[in-house]
VMD Tcl script that builds the backbone (N, CA, C; Angstrom):
set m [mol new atoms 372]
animate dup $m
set s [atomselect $m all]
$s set {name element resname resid chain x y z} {
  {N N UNK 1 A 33.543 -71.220 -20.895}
  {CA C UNK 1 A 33.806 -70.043 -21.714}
  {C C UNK 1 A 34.308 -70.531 -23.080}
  {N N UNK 2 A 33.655 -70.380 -24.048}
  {CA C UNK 2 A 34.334 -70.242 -25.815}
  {C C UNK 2 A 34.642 -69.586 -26.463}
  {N N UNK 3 A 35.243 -68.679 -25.542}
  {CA C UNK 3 A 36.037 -68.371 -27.092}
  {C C UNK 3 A 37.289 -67.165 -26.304}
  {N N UNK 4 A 38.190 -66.939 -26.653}
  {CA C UNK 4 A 39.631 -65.858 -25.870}
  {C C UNK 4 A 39.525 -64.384 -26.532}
  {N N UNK 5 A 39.576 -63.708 -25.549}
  {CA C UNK 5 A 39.803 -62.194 -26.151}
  {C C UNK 5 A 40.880 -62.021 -26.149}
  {N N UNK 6 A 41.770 -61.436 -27.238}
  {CA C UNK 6 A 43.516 -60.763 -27.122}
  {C C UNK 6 A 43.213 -59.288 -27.092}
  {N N UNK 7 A 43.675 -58.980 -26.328}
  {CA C UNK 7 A 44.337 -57.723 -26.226}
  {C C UNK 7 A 45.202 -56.748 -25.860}
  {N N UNK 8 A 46.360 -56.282 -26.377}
  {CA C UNK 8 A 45.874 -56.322 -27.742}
  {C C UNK 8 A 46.664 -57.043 -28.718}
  {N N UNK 9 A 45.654 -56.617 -29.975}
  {CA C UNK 9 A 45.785 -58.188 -31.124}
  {C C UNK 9 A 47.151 -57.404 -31.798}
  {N N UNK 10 A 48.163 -58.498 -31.901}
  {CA C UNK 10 A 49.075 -58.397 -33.187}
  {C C UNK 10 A 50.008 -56.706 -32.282}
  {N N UNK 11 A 50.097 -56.839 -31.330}
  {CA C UNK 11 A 50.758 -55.393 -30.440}
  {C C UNK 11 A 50.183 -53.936 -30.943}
  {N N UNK 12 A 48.948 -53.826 -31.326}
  {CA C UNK 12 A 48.471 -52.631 -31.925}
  {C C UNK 12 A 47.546 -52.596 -30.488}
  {N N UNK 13 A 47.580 -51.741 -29.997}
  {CA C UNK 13 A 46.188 -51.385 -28.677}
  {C C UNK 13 A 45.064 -51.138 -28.834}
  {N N UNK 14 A 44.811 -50.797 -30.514}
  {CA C UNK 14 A 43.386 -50.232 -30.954}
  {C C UNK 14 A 42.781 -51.467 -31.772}
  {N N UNK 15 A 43.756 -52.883 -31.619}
  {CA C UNK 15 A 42.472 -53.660 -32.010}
  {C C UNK 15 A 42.226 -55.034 -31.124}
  {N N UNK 16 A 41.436 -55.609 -31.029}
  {CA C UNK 16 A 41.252 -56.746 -29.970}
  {C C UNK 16 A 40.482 -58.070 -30.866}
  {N N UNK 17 A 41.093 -58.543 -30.681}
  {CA C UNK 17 A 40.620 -60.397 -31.594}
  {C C UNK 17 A 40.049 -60.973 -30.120}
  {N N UNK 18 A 38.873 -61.264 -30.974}
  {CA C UNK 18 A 37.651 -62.133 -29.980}
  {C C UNK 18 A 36.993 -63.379 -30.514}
  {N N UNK 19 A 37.832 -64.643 -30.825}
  {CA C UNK 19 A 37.388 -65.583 -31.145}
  {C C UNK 19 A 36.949 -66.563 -30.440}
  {N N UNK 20 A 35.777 -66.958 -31.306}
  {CA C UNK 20 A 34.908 -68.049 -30.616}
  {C C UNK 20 A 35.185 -69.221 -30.836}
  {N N UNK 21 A 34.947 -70.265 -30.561}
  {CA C UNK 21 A 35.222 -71.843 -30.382}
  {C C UNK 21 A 33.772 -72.895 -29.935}
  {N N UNK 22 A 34.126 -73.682 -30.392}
  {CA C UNK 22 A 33.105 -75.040 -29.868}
  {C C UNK 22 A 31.164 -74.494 -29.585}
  {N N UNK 23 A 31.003 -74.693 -28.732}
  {CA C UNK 23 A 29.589 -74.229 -28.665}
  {C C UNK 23 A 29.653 -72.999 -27.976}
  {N N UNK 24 A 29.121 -72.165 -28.156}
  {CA C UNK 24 A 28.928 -70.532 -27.932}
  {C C UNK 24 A 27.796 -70.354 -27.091}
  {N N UNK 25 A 27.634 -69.874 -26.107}
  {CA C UNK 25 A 26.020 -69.748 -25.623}
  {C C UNK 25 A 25.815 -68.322 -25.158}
  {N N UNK 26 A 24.888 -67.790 -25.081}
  {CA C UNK 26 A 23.938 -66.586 -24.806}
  {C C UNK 26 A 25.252 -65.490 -23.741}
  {N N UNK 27 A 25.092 -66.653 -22.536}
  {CA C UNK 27 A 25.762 -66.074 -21.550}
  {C C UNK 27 A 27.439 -65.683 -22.307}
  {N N UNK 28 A 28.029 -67.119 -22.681}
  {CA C UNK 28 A 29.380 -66.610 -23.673}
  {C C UNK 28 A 29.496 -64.962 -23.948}
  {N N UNK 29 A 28.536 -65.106 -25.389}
  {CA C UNK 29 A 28.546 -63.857 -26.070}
  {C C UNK 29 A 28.318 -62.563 -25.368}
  {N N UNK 30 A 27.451 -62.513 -24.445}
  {CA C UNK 30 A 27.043 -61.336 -23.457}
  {C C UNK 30 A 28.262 -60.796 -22.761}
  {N N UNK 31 A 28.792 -61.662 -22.225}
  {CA C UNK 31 A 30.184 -61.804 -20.888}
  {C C UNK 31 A 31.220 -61.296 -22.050}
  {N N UNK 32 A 31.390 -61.821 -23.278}
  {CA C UNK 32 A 32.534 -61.595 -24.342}
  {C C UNK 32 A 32.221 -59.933 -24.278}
  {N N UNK 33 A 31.158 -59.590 -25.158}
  {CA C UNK 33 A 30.820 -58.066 -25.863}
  {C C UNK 33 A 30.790 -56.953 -24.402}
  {N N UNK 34 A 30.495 -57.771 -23.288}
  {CA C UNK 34 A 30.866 -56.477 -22.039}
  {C C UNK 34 A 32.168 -56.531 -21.762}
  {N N UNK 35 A 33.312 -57.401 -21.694}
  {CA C UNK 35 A 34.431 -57.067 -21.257}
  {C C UNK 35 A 35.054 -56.356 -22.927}
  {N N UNK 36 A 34.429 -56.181 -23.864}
  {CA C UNK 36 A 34.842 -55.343 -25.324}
  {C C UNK 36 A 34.563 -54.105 -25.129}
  {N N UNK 37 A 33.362 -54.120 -24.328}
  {CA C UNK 37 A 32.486 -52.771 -24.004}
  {C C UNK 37 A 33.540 -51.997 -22.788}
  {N N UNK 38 A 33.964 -52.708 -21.958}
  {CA C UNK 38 A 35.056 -52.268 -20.951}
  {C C UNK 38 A 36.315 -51.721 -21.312}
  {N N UNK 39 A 36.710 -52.831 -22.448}
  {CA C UNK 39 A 37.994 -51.979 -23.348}
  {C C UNK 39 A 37.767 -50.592 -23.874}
  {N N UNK 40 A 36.500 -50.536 -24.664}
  {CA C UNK 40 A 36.135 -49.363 -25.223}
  {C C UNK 40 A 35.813 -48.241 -23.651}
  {N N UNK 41 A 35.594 -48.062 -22.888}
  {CA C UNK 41 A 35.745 -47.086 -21.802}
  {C C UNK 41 A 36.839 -46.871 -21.556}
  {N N UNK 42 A 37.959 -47.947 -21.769}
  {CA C UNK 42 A 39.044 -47.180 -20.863}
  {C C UNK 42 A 39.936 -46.546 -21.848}
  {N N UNK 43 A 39.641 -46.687 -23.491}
  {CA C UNK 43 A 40.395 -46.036 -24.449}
  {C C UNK 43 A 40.086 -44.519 -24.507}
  {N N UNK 44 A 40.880 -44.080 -25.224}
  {CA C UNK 44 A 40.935 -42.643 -25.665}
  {C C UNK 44 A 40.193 -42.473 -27.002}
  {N N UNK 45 A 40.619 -42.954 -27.799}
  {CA C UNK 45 A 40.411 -43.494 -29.369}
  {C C UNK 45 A 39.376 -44.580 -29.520}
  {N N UNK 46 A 39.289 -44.645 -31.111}
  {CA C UNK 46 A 37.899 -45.691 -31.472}
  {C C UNK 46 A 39.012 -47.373 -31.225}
  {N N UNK 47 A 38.330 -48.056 -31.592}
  {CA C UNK 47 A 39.258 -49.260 -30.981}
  {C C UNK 47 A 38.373 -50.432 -32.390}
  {N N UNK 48 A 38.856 -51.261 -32.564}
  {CA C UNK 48 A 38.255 -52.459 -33.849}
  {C C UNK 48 A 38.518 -53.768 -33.161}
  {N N UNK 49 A 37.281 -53.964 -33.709}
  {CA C UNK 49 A 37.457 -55.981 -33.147}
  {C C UNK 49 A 37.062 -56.748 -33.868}
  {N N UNK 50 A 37.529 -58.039 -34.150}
  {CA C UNK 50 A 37.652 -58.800 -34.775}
  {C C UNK 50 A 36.908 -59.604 -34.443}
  {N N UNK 51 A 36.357 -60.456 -34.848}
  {CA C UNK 51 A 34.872 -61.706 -34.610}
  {C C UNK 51 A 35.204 -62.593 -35.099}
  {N N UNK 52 A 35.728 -63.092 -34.566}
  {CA C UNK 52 A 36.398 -64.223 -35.106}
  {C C UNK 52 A 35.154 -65.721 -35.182}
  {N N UNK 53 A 34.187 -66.025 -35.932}
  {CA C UNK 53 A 33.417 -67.064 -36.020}
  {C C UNK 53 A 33.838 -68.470 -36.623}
  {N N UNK 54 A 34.947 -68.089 -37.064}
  {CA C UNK 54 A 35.054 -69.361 -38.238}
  {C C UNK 54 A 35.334 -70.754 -37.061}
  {N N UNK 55 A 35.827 -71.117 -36.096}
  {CA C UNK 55 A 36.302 -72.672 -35.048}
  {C C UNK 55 A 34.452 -72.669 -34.653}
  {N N UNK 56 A 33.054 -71.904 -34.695}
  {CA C UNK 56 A 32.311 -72.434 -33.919}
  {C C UNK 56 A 31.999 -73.758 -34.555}
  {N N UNK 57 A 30.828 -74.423 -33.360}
  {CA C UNK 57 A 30.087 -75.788 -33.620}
  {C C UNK 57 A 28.954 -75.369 -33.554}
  {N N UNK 58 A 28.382 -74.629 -32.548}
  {CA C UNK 58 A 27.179 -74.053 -32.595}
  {C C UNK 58 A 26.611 -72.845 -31.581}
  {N N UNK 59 A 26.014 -72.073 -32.343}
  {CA C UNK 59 A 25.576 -70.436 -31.692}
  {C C UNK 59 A 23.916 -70.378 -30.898}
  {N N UNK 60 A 24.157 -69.250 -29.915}
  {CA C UNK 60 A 22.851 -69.720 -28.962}
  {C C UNK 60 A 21.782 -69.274 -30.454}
  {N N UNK 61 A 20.768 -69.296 -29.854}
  {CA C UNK 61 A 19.792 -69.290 -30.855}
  {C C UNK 61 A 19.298 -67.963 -30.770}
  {N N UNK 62 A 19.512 -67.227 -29.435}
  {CA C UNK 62 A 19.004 -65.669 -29.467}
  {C C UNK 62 A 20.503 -64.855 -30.045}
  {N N UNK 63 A 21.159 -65.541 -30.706}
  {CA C UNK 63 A 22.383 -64.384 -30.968}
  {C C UNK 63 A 21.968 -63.323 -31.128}
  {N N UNK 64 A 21.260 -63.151 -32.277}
  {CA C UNK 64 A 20.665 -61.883 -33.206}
  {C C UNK 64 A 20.185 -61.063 -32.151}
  {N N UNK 65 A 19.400 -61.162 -31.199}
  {CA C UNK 65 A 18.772 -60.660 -30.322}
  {C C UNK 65 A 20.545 -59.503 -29.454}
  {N N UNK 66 A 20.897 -60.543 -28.973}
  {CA C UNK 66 A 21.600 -60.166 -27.794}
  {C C UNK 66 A 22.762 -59.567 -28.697}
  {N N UNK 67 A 22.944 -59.743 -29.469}
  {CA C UNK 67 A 24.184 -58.663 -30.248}
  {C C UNK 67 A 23.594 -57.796 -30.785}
  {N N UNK 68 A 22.283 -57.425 -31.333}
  {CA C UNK 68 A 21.705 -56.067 -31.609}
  {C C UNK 68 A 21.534 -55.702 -30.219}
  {N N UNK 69 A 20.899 -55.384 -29.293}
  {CA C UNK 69 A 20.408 -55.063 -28.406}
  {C C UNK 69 A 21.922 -54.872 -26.883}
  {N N UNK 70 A 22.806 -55.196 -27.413}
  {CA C UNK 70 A 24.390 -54.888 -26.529}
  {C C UNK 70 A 24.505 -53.242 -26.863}
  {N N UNK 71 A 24.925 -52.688 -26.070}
  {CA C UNK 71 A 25.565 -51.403 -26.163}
  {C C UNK 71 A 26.955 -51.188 -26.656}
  {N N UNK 72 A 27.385 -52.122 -26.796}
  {CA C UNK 72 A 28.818 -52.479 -27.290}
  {C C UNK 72 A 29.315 -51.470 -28.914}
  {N N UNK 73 A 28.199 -52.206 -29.685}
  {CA C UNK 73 A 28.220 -51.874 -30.923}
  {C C UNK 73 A 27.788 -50.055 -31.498}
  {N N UNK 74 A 27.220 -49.301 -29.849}
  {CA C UNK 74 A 27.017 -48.241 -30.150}
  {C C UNK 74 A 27.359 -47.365 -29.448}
  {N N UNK 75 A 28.688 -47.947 -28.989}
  {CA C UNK 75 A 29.611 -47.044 -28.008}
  {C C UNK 75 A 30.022 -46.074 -28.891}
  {N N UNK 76 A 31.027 -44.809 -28.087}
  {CA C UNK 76 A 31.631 -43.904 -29.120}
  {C C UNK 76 A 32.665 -44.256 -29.935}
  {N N UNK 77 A 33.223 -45.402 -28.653}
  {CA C UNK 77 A 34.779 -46.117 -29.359}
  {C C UNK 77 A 34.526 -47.425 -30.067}
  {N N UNK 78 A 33.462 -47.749 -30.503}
  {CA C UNK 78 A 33.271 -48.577 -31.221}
  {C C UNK 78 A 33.559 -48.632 -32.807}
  {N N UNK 79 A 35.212 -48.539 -33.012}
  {CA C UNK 79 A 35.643 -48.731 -34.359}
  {C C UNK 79 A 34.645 -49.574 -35.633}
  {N N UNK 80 A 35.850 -50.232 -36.379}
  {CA C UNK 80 A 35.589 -51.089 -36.970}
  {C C UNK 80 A 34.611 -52.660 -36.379}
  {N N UNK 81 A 34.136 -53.673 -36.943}
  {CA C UNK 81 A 33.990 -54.807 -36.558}
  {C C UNK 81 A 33.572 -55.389 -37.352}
  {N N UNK 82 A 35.155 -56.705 -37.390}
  {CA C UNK 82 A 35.186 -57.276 -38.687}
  {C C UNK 82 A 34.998 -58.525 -37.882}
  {N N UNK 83 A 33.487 -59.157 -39.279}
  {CA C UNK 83 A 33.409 -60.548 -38.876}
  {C C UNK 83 A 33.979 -61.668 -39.599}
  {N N UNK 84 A 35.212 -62.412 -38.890}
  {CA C UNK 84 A 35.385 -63.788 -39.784}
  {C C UNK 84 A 34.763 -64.770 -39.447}
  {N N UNK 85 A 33.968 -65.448 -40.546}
  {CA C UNK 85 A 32.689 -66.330 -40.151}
  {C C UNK 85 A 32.764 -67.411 -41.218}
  {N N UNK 86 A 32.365 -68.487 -41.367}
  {CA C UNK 86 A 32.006 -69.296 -42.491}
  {C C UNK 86 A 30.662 -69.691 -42.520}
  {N N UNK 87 A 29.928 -69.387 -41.712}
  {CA C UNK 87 A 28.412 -69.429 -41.568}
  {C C UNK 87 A 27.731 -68.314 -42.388}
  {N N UNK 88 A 26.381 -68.150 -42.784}
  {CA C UNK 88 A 25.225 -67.735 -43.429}
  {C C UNK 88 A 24.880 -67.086 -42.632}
  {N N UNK 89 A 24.312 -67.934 -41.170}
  {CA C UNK 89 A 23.841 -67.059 -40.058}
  {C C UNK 89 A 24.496 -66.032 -39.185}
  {N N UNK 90 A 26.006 -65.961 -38.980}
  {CA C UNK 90 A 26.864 -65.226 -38.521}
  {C C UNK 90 A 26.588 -64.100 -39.696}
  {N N UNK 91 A 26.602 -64.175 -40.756}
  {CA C UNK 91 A 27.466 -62.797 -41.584}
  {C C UNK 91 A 25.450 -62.325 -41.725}
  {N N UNK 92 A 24.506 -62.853 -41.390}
  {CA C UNK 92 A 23.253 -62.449 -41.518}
  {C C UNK 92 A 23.000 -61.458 -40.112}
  {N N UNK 93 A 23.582 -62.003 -38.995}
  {CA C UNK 93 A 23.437 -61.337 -37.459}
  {C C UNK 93 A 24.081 -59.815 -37.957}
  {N N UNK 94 A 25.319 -59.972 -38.265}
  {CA C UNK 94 A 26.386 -59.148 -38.892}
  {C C UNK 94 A 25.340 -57.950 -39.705}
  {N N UNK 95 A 24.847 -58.161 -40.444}
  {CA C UNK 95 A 24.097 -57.477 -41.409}
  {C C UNK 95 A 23.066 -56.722 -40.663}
  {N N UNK 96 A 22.835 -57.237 -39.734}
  {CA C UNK 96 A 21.478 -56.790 -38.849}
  {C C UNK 96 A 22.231 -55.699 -37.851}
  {N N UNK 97 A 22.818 -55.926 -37.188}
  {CA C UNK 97 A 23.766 -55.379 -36.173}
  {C C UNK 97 A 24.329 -54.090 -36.807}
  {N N UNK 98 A 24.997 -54.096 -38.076}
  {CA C UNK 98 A 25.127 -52.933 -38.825}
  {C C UNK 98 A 24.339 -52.214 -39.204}
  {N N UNK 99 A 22.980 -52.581 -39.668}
  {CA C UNK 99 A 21.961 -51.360 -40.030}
  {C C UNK 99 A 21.190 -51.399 -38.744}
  {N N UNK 100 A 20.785 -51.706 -37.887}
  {CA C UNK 100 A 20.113 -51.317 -36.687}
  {C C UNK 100 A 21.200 -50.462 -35.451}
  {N N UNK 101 A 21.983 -50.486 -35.731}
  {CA C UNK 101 A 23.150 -49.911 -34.114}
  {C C UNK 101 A 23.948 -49.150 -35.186}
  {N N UNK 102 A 24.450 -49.087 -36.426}
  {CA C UNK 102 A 25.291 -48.078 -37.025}
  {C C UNK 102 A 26.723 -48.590 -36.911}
  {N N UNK 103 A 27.223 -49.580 -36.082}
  {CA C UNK 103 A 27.868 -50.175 -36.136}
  {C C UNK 103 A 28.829 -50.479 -37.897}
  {N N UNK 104 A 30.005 -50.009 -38.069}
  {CA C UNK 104 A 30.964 -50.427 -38.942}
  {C C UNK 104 A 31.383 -51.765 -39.443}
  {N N UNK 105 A 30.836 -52.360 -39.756}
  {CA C UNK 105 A 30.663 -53.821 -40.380}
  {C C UNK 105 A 31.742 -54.232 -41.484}
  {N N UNK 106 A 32.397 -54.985 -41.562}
  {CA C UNK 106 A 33.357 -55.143 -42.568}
  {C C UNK 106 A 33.380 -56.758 -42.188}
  {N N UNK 107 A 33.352 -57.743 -43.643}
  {CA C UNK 107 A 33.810 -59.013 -43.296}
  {C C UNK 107 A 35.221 -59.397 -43.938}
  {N N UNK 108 A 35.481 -60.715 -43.817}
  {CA C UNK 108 A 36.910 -61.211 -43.812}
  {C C UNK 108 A 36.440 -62.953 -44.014}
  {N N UNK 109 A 37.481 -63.617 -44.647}
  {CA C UNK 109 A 37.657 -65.130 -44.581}
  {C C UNK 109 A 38.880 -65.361 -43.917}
  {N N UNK 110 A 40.237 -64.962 -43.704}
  {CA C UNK 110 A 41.102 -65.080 -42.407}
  {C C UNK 110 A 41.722 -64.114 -42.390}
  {N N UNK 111 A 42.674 -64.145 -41.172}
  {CA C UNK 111 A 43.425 -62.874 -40.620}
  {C C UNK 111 A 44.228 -62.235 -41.452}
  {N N UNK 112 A 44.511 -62.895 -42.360}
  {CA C UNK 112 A 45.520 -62.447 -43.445}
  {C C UNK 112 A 44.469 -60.718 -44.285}
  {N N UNK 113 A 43.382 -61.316 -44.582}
  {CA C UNK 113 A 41.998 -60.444 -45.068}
  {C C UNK 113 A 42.407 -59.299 -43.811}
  {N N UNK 114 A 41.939 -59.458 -42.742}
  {CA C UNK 114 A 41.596 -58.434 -41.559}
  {C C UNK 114 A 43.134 -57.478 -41.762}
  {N N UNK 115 A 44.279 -58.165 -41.837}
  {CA C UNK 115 A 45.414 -57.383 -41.458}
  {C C UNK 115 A 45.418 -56.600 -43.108}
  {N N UNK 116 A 45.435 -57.219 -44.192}
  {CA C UNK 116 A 45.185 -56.164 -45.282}
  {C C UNK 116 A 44.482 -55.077 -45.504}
  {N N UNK 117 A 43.142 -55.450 -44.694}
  {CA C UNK 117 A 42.273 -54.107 -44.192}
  {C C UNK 117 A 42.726 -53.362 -43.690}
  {N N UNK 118 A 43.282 -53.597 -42.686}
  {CA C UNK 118 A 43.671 -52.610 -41.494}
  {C C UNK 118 A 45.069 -51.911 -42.042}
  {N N UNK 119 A 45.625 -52.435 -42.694}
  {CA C UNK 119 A 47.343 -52.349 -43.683}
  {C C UNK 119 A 46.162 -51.196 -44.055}
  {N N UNK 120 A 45.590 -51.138 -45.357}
  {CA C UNK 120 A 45.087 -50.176 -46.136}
  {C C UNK 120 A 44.324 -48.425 -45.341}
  {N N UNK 121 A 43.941 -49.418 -44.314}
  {CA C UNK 121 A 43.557 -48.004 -43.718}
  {C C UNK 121 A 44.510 -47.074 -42.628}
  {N N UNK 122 A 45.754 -47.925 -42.401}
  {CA C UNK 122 A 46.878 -47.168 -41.614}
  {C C UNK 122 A 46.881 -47.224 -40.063}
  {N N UNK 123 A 45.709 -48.231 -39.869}
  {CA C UNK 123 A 46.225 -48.577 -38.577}
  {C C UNK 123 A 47.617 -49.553 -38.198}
  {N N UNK 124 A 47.180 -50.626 -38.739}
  {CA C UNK 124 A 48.806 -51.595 -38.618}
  {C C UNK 124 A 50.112 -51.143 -39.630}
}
mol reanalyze $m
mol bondsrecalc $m
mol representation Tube
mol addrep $m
């Protein structure tokens, strides 16, 4: 497994940090975005998650595939989802995922970024 889900992130319940690590594979990401998809059922409210990309080494090669095509991103409680990435290809999946699923897309370079976001809009 690469990468830890918190939840919840920073003691707020409506957001969950899901960062990845070392090599990432298909199964990873799938297993990650359904136990996100599980959070989002048992909430009341929309809920935001964080994508944390920036520690990977390397991503399966069907990402694009399997993160458009998750139900995750087009749940009801599917808040915000902010990607921190230092890759091209992460913030490109990102781009895709937002105009195909409707999905709320917002990026970030570190947590400091994500918590100013979230400062501004009155969740934290």
């Amino acid at each position: 497994m690469a990468y830890t889900l918190t939840y919840p992130w920073s003691k707020n319940p409506r957001l969950i940090d899901l960062a990845w690590y070392d090599v990432v594979t298909g199964e990873d990401l799938t297993q990650a975005l359904t136990q996100v998809e599980s959070l989002f059922g048992q909430s009341a409210v929309p809920m935001h998650v964080i994508f944390n990309f920036i520690e990977i080494s390397t991503l399966p090669e069907d990402m694009l595939d399997l993160m458009r095509k998750h139900p995750v991103f087009a749940h009801p409680n599917c808040g915000y989802c902010i990607f921190l990435q230092s890759s091209e290809f992460v913030s490109f999946v990102a781009k895709i995922v937002n105009h195909e699923t409707g999905a709320t897309v917002e990026f970030a370079l570190d947590y400091e970024q994500v918590w100013e976001f979230f400062s501004q809009l009155g969740i934290c």
